[in-house]
N, C-alpha and C positions, 0 to 999 in steps of 0.2 A: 600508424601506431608509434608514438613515440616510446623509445627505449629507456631504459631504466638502467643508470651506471649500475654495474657489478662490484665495482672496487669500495664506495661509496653510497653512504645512503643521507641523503639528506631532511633535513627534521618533517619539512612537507610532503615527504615521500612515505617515508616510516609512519608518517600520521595515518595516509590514504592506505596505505596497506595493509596496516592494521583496519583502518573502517570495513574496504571491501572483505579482507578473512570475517571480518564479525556479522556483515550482512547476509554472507553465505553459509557461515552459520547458523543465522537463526532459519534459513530454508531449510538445510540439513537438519534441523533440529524434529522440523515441522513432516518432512518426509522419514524420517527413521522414528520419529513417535507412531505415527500413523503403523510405520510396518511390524510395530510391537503390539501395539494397543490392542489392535483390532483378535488375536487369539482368544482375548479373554471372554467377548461378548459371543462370541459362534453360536454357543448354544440358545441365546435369548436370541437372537437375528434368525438363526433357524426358525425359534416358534412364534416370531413375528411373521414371516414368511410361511410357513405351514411346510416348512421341509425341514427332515432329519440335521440334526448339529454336525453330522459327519458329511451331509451333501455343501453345509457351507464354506468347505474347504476349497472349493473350487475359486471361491475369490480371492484368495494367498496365492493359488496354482496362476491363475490368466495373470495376475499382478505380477509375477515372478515372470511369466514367461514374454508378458511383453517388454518388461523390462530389457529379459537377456535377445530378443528383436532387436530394438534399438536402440542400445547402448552402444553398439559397433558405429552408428552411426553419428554421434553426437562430437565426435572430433571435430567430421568434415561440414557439419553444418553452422560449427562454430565459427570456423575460419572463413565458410563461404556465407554466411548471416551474420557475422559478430557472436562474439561471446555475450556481449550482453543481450542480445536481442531475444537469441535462444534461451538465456536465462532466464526475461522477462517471460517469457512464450511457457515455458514448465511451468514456471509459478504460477502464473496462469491455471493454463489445464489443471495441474495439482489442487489448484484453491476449487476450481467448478466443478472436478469431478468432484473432490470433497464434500461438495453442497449437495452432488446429486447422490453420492453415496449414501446420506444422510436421511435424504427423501424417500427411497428406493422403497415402492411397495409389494416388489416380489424381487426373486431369485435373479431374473432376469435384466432385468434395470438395472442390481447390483450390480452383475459381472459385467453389464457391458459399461457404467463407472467405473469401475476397477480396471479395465483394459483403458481406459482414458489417465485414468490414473497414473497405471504402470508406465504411460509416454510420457507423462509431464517427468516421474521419477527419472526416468533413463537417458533423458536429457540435465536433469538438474544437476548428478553429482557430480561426472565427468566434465561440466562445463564449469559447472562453478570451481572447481579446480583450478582449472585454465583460466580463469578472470582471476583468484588469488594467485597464481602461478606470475602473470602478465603484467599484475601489479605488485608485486615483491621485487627489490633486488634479492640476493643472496645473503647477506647478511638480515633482512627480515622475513626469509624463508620459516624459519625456527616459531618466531614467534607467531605468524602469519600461520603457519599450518597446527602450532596447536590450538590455537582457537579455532579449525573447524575441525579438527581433532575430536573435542570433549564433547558435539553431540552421537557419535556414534560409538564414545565410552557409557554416557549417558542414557540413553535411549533405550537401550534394550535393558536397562536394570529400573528404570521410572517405568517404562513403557507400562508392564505388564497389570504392579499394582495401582498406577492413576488409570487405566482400562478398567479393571474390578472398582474400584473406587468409586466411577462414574457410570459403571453398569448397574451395581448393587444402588445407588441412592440420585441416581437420574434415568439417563434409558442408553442404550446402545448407540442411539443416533449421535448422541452430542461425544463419542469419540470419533465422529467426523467434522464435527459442527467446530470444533476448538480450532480447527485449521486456518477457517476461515479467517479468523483476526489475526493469527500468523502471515499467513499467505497477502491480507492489504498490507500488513505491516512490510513485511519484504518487499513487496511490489515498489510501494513507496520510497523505499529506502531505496534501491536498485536503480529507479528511475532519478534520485534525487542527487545521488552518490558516485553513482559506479560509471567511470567513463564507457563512451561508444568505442569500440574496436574491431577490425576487418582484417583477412588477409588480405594483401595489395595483390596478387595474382592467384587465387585459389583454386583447386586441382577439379577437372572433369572429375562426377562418383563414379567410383569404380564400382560398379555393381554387382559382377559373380564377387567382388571381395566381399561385397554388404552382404549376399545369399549366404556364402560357405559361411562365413565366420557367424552370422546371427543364428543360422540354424544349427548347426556345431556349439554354440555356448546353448542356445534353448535346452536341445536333447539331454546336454551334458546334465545342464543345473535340474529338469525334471528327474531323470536320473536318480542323480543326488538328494533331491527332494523325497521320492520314493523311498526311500532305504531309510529312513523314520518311520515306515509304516508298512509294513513287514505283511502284514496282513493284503496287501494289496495284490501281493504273487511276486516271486525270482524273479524268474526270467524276461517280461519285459521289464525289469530295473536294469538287468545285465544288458542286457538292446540296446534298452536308451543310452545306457553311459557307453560302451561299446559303437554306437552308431554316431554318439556327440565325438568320442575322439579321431573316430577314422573322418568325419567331415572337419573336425578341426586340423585335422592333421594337413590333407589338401585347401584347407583356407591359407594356412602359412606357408603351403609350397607355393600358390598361388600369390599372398601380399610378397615373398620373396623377390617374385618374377615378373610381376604387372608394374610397365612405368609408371604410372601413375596409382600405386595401391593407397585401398583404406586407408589402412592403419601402416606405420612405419615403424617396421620391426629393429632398425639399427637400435633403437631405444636398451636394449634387450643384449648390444655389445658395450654398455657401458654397466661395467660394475657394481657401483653401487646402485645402480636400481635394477640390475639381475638381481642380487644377492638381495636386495631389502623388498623388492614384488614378485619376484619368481620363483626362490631358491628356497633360501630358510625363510624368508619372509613371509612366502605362503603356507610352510610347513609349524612358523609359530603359530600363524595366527588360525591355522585350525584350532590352535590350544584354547588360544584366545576368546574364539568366539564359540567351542564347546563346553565352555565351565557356564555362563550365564541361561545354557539351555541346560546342565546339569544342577546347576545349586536351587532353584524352586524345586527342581524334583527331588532334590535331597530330602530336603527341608519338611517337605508336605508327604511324599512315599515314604523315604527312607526316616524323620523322624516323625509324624503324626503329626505334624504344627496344620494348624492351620490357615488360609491363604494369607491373613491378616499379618499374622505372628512372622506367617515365612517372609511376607513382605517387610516388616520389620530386620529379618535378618539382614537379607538384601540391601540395605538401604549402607547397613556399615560398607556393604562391597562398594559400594555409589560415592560416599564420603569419604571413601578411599580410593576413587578415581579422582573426587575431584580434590582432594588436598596436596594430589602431587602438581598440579598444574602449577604452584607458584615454585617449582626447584626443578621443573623440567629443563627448562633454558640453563640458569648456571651449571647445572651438573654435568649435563651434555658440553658445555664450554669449558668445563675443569675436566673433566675425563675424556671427551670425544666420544663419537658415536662407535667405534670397536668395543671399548671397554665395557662401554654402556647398556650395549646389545649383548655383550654375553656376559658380565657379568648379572646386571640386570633381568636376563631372560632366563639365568639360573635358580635367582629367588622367585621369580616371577611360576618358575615350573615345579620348585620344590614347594611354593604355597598353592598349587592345586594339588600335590599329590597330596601334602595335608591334611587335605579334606576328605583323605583315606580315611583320619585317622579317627573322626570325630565323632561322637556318635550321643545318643539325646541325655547321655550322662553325664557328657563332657561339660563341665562348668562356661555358663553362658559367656562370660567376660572372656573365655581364651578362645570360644566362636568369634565372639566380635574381633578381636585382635587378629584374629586369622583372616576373616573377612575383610580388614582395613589392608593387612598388609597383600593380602591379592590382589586387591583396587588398584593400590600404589604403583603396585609392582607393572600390573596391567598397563594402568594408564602411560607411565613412563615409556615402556615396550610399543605402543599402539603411537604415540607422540615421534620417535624416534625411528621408526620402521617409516612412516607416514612423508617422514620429513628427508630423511637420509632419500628416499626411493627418487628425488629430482632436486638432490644437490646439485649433479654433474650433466642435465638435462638442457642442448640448449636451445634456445627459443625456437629452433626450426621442428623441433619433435616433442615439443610441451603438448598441442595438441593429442597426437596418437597415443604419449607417453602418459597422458591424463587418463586417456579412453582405456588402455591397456591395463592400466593399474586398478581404476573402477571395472573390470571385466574380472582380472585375478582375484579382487577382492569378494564380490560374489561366489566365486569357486568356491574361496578359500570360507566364506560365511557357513553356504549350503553343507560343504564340505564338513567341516567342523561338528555342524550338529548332525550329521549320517553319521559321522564315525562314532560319536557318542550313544545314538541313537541304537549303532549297528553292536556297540559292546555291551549295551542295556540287557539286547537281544538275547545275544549270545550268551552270556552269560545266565540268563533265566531261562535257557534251554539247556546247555551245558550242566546245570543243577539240578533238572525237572523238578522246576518250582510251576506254581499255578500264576503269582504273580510277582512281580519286583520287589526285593528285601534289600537291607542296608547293605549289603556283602557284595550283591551287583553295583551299586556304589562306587563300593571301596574300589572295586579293580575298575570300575569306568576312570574314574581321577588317577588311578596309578597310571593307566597307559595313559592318558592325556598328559600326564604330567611327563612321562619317559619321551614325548612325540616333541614336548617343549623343550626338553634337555636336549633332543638331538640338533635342535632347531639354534638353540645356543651355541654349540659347539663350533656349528657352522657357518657364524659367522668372525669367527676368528680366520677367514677367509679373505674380509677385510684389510685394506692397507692400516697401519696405525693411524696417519693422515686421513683418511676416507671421511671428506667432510667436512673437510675444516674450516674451507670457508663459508659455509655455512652458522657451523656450530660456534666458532670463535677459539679453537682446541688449537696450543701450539702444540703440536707432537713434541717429545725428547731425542734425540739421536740416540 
């Protein structure tokens, strides 16, 4: 594998690294639609199927769970197959399970699609990572990671209403069917573009690492999963999460002390990607990605819009992810990623508590405004979090240090909409209410917004510098 100067980037380099972030973006694009879309259709897939809308849950559940299987594994198969090859190989799987999802004439064809699925998934993020990571220097770090940034800003705010969209005036099937001309489109690009790459000596698997750590994130994330759905019963949710930490706990005594471990946890002694995937990093981005599970429910519970209308609101959130994408880069190179993280995650957290404030009175134009400036605010935070995490990452722990961050980033997903989920709760029990009014709301987005303030704070934890060569920021003395 040839190296890529760190000091320098040259025009032919900057070209390829920009191509390979935008190839692996349009798979990201193609895997985080799919894991939006598919909510909206449950109920018509159910009575295609002749099962309850509430039994179709279970293809979100095995899609999640194999995911958090083998994602622990996609470092080491990287470096021992290439990164491209295992890239090839998801997009793959992903493209055919898609085709069979589509087909599926009962309950059971589904799920075991979606368990095919969920591997093509759990290979593709963390790998595709690692091919933009391999062909970046540092200096096209920034731009290189916001372009595959902007499908997982994306995606879960298109996802829901192109779902309903193509539920209401096609059928359920063709939100699997759209992948397909994604997935040749990738394919081809991947093959066409993206150089072959190996580790030259690659590690025997460590296998109690592959057990403890897959089954330790599984438990954890159903868990977490659970605790949206209240109805299900306490106490195996308390188990699950309770038994994912105590086996995660001996996964990392374990990758610790095994010569040859999974994953390599020194990733986790450098700084900035403690503090931007572990620390506050994981603690914004519960914010982050609990407001997009909260604002349709606003919008449709809390004001009576309906799904059309809410999805119109939505859309300002959307156009406010993506209008920051062209001032992401100089911002972050005029202020540096310190500044940027907190001041930026300050507006970022005062514009979801805002959405305390709004209510179906509140004149339409200062919804949308709000809406825009949450996108902005998001998008910037979610670009800068993304990129900071493997400024100082180096090429011996890109690998583990890709695997790790797509494994936190799950938590921190799941995570996000449980706590949301779990203030819903609480709070329409705390009121003995029958069912959710705008008031649960209001205090859902205040703690959400207090959890992204604290999350700010914390990254003033940062060197001034933190990044720089990266970002292009001369600190000041």
């Amino acid at each position: 594998m040839t190296a890529i100067p760190e000091t320098e980037t040259l025009p032919e380099t900057a070209t390829n690294a920009r191509r390979v972030a935008l190839i692996v973006a349009i798979a990201f694009f193609m895997q985080l639609l799919d894991s939006t879309i598919i909510s909206t259709s449950l109920p018509q897939m159910g009575a295609s199927f002749g099962v309850p809308a509430v039994a179709m849950s279970i293809g979100i559940t095995v899609y999640m769970l194999t995911m958090a299987v083998f994602v622990p594994l996609s470092g080491w198969l990287a470096d021992r197959f290439g990164a491209r090859n295992i890239f090839l190989l998801a997009i793959i799987l992903f493209t055919l399970a898609s085709l069979a999802c589509g087909f599926s004439q009962n309950l059971t064809q589904f799920v075991t699609a979606r368990v095919v699925q969920g591997l093509g998934s759990a290979l593709m993020t963390p790998v595709g990572r690692i091919l933009v990571l391999r062909n970046a220097s540092k200096s096209e770090l920034l731009n290189a990671t916001a372009l595959i940034t902007w499908p997982a800003l994306f995606a879960p705010v298109v996802g829901p209403v192109l779902g309903g969209f193509i539920t209401t005036y096609l059928s359920w099937h063709w939100n699997f069917f759209i992948n397909i001309p994604l997935g040749v489109i990738g394919l081809a690009l991947v093959a066409r573009f993206i150089p072959g790459d190996r580790e030259a000596d690659p590690k025997p698997l460590d296998w109690p690492g592959f057990v403890l750590t897959s089954a330790g994130l599984a438990l954890l994330l159903y868990g977490l999963e659970r605790i949206a759905h209240p109805e299900d019963g306490v106490l195996p949710t308390v188990l699950l999460i309770a038994a994912g930490i105590v086996i995660g706990w001996l996964a990392m005594r374990h990758l610790r002390r095994a010569p040859h471990p999974l994953l390599d946890l020194s990733s986790f002694k450098v700084l900035t990607f403690a503090i931007s995937t572990l620390a506050a990093g994981t603690i914004f981005r519960v914010a982050i990605n609990a407001t997009p599970f909260l604002l349709p429910l606003l919008f449709q519970v809390g004001f009576g819009l309906s799904p059309v209308d809410a999805g119109m609101m939505i859309l300002a959130y959307f156009l406010g992810n993506l209008g920051m994408k062209t001032v992401t880069t100089p911002t972050l190179r005029r202020f540096g990623f310190r500044s940027v993280l907190v001041v930026n995650g300050l507006i970022a957290s005062a514009a979801i508590a805002a959405c305390a404030a709004i209510s179906p009175q509140t004149p339409q134009a200062m919804v949308i405004v709000l809406m825009l400036i949450a996108g902005l605010s998001r998008s910037m935070q979610f670009t800068a979090l993304n990129t900071l995490a493997f400024a100082d990452i180096d090429a011996a722990q890109r690998s583990s240090a890709a695997t790790l961050s797509s494994m936190l980033q799950q938590v921190a997903m799941l995570f996000g909409v449980a706590v949301a989920a779990a203030i819903l709760n609480l709070s329409q029990i705390a009121r003995d209410r029958p069912a959710l009014d705008l008031v649960d709301f209001r205090i859902a987005f205040l703690v959400i917004g207090a959890i992204g303030l604290v999350a700010s704070f914390r990254f003033l934890a940062l060197p001034r510098g933190a990044g720089a060569e990266v970002s292009g920021h001369a600190p000041r003395n």
